[in-house]
C-alpha positions as CSV (number, residue, x, y, z in Angstrom):
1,X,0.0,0.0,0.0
2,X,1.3,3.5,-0.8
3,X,2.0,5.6,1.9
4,X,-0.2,8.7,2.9
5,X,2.1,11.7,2.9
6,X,2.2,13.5,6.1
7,X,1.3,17.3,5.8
8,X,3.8,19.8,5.7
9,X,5.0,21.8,9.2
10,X,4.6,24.8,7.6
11,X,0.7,24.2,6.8
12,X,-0.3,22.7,9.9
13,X,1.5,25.7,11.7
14,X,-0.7,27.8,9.4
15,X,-3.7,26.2,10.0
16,X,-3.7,26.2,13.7
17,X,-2.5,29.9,13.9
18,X,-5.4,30.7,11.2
19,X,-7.7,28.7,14.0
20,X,-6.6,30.3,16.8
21,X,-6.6,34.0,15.8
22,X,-10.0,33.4,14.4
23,X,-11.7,32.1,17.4
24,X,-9.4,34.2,19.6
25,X,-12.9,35.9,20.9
26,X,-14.8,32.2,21.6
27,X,-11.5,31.1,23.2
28,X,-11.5,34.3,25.7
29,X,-14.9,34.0,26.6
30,X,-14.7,30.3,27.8
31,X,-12.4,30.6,30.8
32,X,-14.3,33.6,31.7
33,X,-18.1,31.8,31.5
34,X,-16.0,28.9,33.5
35,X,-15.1,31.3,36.0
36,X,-18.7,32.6,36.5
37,X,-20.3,29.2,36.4
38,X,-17.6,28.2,39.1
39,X,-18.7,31.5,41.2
40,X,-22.2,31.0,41.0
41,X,-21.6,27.1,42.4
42,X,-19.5,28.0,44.9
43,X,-22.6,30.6,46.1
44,X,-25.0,28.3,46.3
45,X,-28.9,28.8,45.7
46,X,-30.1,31.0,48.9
47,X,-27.1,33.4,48.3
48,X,-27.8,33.7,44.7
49,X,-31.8,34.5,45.8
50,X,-30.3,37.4,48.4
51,X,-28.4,39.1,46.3
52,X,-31.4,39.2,43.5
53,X,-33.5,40.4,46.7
54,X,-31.6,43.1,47.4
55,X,-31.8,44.6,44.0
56,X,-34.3,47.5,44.0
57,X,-35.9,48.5,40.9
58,X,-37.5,51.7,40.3
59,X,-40.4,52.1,38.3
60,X,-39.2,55.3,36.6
61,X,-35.3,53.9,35.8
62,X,-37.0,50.7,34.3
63,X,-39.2,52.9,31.9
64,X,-36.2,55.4,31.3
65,X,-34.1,52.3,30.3
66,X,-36.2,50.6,28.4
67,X,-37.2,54.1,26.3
68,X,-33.5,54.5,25.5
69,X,-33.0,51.0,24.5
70,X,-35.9,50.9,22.3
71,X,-34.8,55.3,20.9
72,X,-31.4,53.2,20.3
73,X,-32.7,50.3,18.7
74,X,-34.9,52.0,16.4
75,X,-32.0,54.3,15.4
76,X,-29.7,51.5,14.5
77,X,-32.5,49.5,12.0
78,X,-33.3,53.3,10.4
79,X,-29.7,53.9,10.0
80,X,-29.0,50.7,8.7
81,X,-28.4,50.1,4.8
82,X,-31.0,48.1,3.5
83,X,-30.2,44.3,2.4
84,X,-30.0,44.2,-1.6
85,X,-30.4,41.3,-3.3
86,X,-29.8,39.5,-6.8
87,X,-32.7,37.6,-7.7
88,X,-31.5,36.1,-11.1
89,X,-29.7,37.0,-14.4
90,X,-30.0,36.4,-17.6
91,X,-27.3,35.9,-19.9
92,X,-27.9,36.3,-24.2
93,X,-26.8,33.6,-26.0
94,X,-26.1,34.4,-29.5
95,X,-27.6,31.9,-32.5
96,X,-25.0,29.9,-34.5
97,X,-25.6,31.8,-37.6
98,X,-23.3,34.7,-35.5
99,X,-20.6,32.1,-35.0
100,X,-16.9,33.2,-36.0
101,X,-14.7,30.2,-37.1
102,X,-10.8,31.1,-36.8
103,X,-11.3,30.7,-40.3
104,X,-13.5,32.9,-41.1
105,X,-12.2,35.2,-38.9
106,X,-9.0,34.8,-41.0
107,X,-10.5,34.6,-44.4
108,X,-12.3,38.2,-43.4
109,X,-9.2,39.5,-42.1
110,X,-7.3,38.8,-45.3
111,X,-10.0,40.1,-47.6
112,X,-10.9,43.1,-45.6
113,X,-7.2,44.0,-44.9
114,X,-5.8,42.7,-48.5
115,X,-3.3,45.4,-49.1
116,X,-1.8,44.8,-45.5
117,X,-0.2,41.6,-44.9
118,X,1.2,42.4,-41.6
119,X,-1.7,43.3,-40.1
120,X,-3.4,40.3,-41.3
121,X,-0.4,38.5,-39.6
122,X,-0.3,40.1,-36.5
123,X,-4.4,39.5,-36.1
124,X,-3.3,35.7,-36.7
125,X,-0.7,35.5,-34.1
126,X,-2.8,37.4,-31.3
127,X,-5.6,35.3,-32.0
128,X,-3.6,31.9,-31.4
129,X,-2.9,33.0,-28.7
130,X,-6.2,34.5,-26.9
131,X,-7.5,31.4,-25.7
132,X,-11.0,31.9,-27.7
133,X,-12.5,28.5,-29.0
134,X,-14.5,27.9,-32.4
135,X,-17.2,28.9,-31.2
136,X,-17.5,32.8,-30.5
137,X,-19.7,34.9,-32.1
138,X,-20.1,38.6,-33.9
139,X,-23.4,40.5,-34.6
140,X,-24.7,40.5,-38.5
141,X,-22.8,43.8,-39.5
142,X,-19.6,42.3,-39.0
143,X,-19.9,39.5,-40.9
144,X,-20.6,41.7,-44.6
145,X,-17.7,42.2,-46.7
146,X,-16.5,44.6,-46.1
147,X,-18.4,45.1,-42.1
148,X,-21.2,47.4,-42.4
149,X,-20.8,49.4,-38.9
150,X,-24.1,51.8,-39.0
151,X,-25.8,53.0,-36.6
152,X,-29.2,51.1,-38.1
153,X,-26.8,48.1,-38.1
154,X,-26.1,48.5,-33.8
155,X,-29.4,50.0,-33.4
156,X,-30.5,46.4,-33.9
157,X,-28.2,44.9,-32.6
158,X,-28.7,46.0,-29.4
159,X,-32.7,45.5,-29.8
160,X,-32.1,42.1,-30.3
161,X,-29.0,41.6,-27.5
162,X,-31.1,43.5,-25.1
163,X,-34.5,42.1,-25.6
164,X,-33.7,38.9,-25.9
165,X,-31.7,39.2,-22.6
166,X,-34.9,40.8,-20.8
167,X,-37.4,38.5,-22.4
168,X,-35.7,35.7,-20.7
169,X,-35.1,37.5,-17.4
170,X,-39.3,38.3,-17.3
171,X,-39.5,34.8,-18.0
172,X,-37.3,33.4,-15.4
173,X,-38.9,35.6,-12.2
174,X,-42.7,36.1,-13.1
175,X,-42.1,39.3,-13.0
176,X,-44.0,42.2,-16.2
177,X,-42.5,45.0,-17.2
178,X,-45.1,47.8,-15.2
179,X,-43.4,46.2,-11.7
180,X,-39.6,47.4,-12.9
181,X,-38.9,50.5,-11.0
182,X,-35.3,51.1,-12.0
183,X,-33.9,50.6,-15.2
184,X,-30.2,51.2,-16.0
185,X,-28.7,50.8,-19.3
186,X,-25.8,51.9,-21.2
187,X,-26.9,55.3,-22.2
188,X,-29.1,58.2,-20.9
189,X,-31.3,56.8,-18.9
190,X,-32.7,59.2,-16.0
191,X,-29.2,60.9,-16.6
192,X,-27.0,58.3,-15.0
193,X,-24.8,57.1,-18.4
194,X,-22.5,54.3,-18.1
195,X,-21.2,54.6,-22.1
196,X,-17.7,54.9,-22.1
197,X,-17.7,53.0,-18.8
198,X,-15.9,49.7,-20.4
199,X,-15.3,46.1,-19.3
200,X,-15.9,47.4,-15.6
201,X,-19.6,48.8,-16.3
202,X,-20.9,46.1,-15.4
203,X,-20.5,46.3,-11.7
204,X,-20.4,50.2,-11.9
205,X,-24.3,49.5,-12.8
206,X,-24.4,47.0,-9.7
207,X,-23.2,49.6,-7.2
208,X,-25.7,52.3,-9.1
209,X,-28.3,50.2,-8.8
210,X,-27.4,49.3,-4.7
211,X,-27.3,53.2,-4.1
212,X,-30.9,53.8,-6.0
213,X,-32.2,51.2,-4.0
214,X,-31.1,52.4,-0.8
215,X,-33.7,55.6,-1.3
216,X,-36.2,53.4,-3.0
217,X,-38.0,51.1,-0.6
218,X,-39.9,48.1,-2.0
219,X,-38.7,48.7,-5.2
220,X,-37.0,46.6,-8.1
221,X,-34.2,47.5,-10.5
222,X,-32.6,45.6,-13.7
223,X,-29.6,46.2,-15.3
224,X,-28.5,45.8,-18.8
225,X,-25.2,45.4,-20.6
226,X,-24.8,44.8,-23.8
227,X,-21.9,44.6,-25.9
228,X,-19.0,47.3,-26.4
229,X,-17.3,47.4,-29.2
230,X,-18.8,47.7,-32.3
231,X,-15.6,46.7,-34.7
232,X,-13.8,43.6,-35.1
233,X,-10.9,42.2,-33.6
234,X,-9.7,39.0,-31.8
235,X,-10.8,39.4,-28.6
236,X,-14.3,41.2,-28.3
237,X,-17.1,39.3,-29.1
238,X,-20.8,39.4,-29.1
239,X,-22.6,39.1,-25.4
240,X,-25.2,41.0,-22.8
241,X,-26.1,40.3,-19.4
242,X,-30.0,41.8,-18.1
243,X,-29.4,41.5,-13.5
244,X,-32.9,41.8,-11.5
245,X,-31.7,43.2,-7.9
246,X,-34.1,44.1,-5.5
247,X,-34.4,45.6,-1.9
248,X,-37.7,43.8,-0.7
249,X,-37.9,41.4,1.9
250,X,-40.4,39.6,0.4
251,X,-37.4,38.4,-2.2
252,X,-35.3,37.2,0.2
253,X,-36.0,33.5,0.0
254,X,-36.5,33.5,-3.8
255,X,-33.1,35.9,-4.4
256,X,-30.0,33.9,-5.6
257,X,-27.3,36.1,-3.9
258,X,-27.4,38.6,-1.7
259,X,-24.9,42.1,-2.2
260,X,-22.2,42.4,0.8
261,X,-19.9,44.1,-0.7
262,X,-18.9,47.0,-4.1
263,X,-15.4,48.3,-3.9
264,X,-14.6,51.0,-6.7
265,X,-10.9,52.0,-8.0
266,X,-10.6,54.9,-10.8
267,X,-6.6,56.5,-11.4
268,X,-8.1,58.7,-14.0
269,X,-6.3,61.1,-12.2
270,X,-3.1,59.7,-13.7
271,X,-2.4,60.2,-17.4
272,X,-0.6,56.9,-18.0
273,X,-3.9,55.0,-16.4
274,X,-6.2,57.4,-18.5
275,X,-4.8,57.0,-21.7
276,X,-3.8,52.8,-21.4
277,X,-7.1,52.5,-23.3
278,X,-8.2,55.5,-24.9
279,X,-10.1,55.9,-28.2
280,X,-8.8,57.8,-31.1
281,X,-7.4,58.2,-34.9
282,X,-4.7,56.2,-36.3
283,X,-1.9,58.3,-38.8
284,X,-5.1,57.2,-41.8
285,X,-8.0,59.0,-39.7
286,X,-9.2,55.9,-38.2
287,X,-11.1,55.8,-35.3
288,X,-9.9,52.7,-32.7
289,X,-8.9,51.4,-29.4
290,X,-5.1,52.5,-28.4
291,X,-3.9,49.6,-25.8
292,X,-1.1,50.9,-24.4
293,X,1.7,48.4,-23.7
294,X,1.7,49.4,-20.0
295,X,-2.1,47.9,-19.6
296,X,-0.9,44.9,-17.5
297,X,1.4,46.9,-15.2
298,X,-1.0,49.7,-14.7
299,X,-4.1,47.0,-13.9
300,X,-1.9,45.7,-11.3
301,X,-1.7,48.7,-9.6
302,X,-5.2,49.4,-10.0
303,X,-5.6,45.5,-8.4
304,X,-3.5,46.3,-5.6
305,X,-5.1,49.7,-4.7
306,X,-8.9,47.8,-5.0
307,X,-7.3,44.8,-2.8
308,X,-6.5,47.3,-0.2
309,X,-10.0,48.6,0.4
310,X,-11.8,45.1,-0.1
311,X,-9.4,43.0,2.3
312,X,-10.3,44.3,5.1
313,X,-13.9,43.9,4.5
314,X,-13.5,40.2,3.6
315,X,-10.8,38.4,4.6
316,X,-11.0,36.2,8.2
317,X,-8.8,38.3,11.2
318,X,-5.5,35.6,11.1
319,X,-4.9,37.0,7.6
320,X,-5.2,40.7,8.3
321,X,-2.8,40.4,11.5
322,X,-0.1,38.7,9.0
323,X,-0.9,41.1,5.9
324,X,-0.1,44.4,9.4
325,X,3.0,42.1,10.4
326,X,4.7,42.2,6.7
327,X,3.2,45.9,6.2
328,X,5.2,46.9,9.8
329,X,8.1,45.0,8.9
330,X,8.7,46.9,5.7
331,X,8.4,49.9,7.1
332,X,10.5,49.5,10.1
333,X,12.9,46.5,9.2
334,X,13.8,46.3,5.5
335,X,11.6,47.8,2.6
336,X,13.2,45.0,0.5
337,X,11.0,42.2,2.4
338,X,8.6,40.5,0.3
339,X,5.1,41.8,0.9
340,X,2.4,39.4,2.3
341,X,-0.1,38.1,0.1
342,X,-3.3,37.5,2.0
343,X,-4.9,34.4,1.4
344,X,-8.1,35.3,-0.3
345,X,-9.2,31.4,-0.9
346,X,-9.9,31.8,2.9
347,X,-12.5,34.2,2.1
348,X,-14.1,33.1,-1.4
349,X,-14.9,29.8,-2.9
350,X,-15.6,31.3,-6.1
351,X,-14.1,33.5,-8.2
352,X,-15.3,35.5,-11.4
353,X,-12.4,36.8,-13.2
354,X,-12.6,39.7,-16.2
355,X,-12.8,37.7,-19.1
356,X,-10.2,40.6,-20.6
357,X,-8.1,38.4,-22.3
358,X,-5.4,35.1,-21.3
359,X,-3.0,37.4,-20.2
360,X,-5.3,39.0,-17.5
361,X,-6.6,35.6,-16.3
362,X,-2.8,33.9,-16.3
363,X,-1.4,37.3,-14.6
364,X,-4.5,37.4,-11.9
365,X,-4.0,33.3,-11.1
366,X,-0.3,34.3,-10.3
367,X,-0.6,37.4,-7.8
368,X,-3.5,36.1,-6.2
369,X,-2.0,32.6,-6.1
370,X,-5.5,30.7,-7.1
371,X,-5.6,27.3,-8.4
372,X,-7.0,26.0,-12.1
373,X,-10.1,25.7,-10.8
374,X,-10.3,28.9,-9.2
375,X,-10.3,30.3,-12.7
376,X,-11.6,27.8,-14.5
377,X,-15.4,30.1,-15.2
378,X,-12.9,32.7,-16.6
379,X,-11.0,30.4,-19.0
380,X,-13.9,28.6,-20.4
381,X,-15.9,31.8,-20.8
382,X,-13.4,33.8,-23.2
383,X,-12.9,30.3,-24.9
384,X,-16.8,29.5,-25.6
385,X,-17.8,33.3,-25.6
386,X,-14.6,35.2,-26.2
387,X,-14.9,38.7,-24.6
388,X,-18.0,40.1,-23.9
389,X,-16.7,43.5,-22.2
390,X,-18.8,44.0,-18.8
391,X,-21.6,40.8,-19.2
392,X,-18.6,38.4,-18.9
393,X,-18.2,38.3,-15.5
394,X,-22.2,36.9,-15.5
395,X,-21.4,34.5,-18.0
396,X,-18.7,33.0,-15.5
397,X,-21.1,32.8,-13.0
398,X,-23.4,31.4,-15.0
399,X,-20.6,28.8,-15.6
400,X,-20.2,28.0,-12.0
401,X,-24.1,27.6,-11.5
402,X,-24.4,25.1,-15.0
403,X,-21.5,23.0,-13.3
404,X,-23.8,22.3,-10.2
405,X,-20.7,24.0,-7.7
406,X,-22.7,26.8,-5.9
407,X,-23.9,26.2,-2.5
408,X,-25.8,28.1,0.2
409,X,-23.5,30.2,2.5
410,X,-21.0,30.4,-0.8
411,X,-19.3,33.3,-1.0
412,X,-18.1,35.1,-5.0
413,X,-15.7,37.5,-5.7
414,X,-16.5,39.3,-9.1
415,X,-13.5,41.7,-10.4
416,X,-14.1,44.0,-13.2
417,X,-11.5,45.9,-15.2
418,X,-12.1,49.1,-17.3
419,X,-10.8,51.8,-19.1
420,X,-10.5,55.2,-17.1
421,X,-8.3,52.9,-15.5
422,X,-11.2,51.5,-13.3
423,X,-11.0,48.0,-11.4
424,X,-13.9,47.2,-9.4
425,X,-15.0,44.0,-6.8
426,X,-18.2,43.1,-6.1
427,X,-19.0,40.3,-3.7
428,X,-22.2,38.0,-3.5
429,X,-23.3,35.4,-0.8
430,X,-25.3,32.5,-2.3
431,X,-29.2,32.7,-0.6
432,X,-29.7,29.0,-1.2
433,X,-28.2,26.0,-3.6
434,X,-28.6,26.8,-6.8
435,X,-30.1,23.8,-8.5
436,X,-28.4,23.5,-12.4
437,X,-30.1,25.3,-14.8
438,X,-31.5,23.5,-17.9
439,X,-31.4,26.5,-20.1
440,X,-29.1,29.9,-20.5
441,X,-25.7,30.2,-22.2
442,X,-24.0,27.1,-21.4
443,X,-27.0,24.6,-22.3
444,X,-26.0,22.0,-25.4
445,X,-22.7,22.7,-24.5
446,X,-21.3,22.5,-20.4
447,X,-21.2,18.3,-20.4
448,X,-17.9,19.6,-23.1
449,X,-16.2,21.6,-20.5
450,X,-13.6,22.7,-19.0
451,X,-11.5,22.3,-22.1
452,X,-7.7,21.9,-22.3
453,X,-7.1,25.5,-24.1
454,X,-3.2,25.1,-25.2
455,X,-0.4,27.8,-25.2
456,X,-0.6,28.5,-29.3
457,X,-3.5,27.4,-31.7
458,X,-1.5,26.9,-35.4
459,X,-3.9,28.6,-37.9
C-alpha cells in the first residue's frame, strides 16, 4: 500500500494559527463563563436568591431604560443600509448563424485587410494566442464584406441583444414589465450614463443600482449590458447580461445572492492610467482602441489599490494580523521584504475573473495565487464566448451555477477591469443551492467543458 504523505509543518503551523486567531474571541470567553459558572456554584442557591433580593428597581429607571434602548434600537435599524439582493440574471446567447470560425475570422481579415499583410499576420498570431475556442460569435454587421458598422446596423443589434436578454429575465422571475422600477442601461437613462464606462460597467451598474435602491424602498431594479465594441478584432465578441436586484424582503427566500460588498478603484487622475485605453485616430483618420503596452502593469496597480480597500472587508482576522505584520516590517525593518499576500481562498470559494483576455486571467492566477479551478469560469468563458466587455463576469457565473458547484452560504468575488483605468469588486453570498439550470448560455454545450485550451492554436 502507498503511503499517505504526512502534511507539511509549515501548513499545519498555518492552520492552527489561522484557528486560533480566528476564534481568539470564543476562546477568551470560555475561561471567563468557566469562572462565573464556578462563582455562582460556589454561592449556592439562597445566596444567589439574596443578592437578587436586594436589588431594588424603580419604576421610573425601568421605563427610562427601556425608552432608550428601544430610541437606540430603532436608530440603528433606520440607520441601517438596506439588504440588496440579486434575484437572477439572464445571460444572451447568441444563435450559430453569428458564429466566428478562426477561419472565417481569418479569411475576413485577409479580404478586408488585403493590401496589408502584416496586419493580417499580426491578427493571426494574437488570435492563437487569446484562448478563444470555435465557437464565438459577432453581430450580423460584422460578418458583410466589407463590415457594415451603422448605426441602423447596432441599433439592432442592441434591440435584439437586449431584448432577448430581458425577455428571458421576465420569464425566469414572473415578473411584467409595469413592476420594474429602476432601469439602468448603457446610455441616458434618467441621466446616470454608463457609455464609455468599459469592461468594468458592469459592476459600476451593480453599485448604481445598490445606491438607487437604498432611497427606494420596496422597489426593483434591472440592469443591462450589452456589448462594447462595435468593430472587429480578436478578442471582443458578441454578449449582454440583463441582472434583477431588488431591496424587498419579500425576495429574500426566492433571491439567488445577496450584495455584501462593491469596492470602486478609478486612477483617472493619472495620465498613464487614462490613456492605457483610450479611443482615437490612427496616422489614416481611423477611429480605434489605443492599448497601451503598460495595460498589464498599470491594472496591477489598479488591483492592488482595489485589494486594499476590499481585504479588510472580507478576509478572516488571522490573515489581516499577518498582511499588518509584513506591512510593519517593511516599514520598520527592510523595505526589500517581500510583501504578504493575504490568502483570499480563505474568504471566497468562487471567483469571477474579467474575461479581458489570457494574459489578465494567467497574470490574476499568479498574484493572487488561485488554483486551475479557481479560474476555470474565466478560461472557459473567453474560450466558448470570447470577450464580452462587462456581461462576462455573468457568463462566469453562470458557468459556475451550470457545473452544479454553488452552495448556500457560498461566497463570490466578481473583479471587473475598465478603461478610465477602473478595477472594481463586487462580492455576492449565495441565498440558497442553486439547483443547475437546464437553459441559459451554457446549455447543449457544459457536459464539453472545461477544455484543455493550449499555449498557441497553429492557424
Amino acid at each position: 500500500m502507498p503511503q499517505t504523505p504526512m502534511p507539511k509543518f509549515t501548513s499545519s503551523v498555518k492552520l492552527g494559527y489561522q484557528y486560533l486567531v480566528n476564534h481568539f474571541l470564543s476562546f477568551l470567553l470560555i475561561p471567563i463563563m468557566a469562572i462565573i459558572a464556578v462563582e455562582l456554584f460556589r454561592m449556592g442557591p439562597e445566596e444567589i436568591l439574596n443578592v437578587w433580593n436586594t436589588l431594588h428597581f424603580d419604576l421610573v429607571q425601568v421605563l427610562c431604560s427601556s425608552f432608550l434602548v428601544i430610541f437606540i434600537s430603532t436608530v440603528y435599524f433606520m440607520s441601517k443600509s438596506r439588504t440588496v439582493y440579486l434575484v437572477d440574471y439572464s445571460c444572451y446567447k447568441p444563435p450559430v448563424t453569428c458564429r466566428v470560425p478562426f477561419a472565417t475570422f481569418m479569411e475576413h481579415s485577409r479580404l478586408i485587410l488585403k493590401d496589408k499583410p502584416k496586419s493580417v499576420e499580426f491578427q493571426m498570431r494574437i488570435l492563437e494566442r487569446s484562448g478563444l475556442g470555435e465557437e464565438t460569435c459577432l453581430p450580423p454587421a460584422i460578418h458583410y464584406i466589407p463590415p457594415t458598422p451603422t448605426m441602423d446596423e447596432a441599433r439592432s443589434e442592441a434591440q435584439i441583444v437586449i431584448f432577448t436578454a430581458m425577455d428571458d429575465l421576465f420569464k425566469k422571475t414572473g415578473l411584467m414589465p409595469k413592476d420594474i422600477d429602476i432601469l439602468i442601461l448603457r446610455s441616458n437613462i434618467r441621466s446616470f450614463n454608463l457609455s464609455g464606462m468599459g469592461c468594468s460597467a458592469g459592476l459600476i451598474s451593480v453599485d448604481l443600482a445598490r445606491d438607487l435602491l437604498q432611497v427606494h424602498p420596496n422597489s426593483n431594479a434591472i440592469i443591462g449590458n450589452e456589448r462594447a465594441m462595435l468593430l472587429p478584432n480578436c478578442l471582443f465578441r458578441l454578449g449582454s447580461a440583463a441582472i434583477l436586484m431588488s431591496n424587498r424582503r419579500s425576495d429574500r427566500w426566492r433571491a439567488k445572492y445577496k450584495l455584501c460588498h462593491l469596492v470602486r478603484t478609478h486612477r483617472g487622475a493619472d495620465d498613464k492610467s487614462y490613456y492605457c485605453v483610450y479611443e482615437q485616430e490612427d496616422k489614416e483618420g481611423h477611429i480605434g482602441i489605443n492599448l497601451s503596452k503598460d495595460l498589464m502593469a498599470i491594472a496591477g496597480e489598479a488591483l492592488k489599490a482595489n485589494i486594499t480597500t476590499i481585504g479588510p472587508l472580507v478576509l478572516p482576522a488571522s490573515e489581516q494580523f499577518l498582511f499588518l505584520l509584513s506591512l510593519m516590517g517593511r516599514k520598520i525593518f527592510n523595505p526589500k521584504w517581500k510583501p504578504y499576500i493575504p490568502d483570499f481562498k480563505l474568504a471566497f470559494e468562487h471567483f469571477c475573473i474579467h474575461a479581458g483576455g489570457r494574459a489578465v486571467i494567467d497574470e490574476l492566477q499568479k498574484n493572487l495565487q488561485l488554483s486551475g479551478e479557481h479560474v476555470e469560469a474565466s478560461r472557459m468563458t473567453l474560450h466558448r464566448f470570447g470577450n464580452t466587455s462587462s456581461s462576462s463576469l455573468w457568463y462566469e457565473l453562470s458557468y459556475i451555477e451550470s457545473k452544479g458547484r454553488m452552495r448556500r452560504g457560498d461566497r463570490v468575488w466578481q473583479i471587473a477591469f475598465g478603461s478610465g483605468f477602473k478595477c472594481n469588486s463586487a462580492v455576492w453570498k449565495c441565498n440558497r443551492t442553486i439547483k443547475t439550470p437546464k437553459d441559459g448560455p451554457w446549455s447543449g454545450c457544459i457536459d464539453r467543458y472545461p477544455v484543455f485550451i493550449p499555449e498557441v492554436v497553429k492557424l
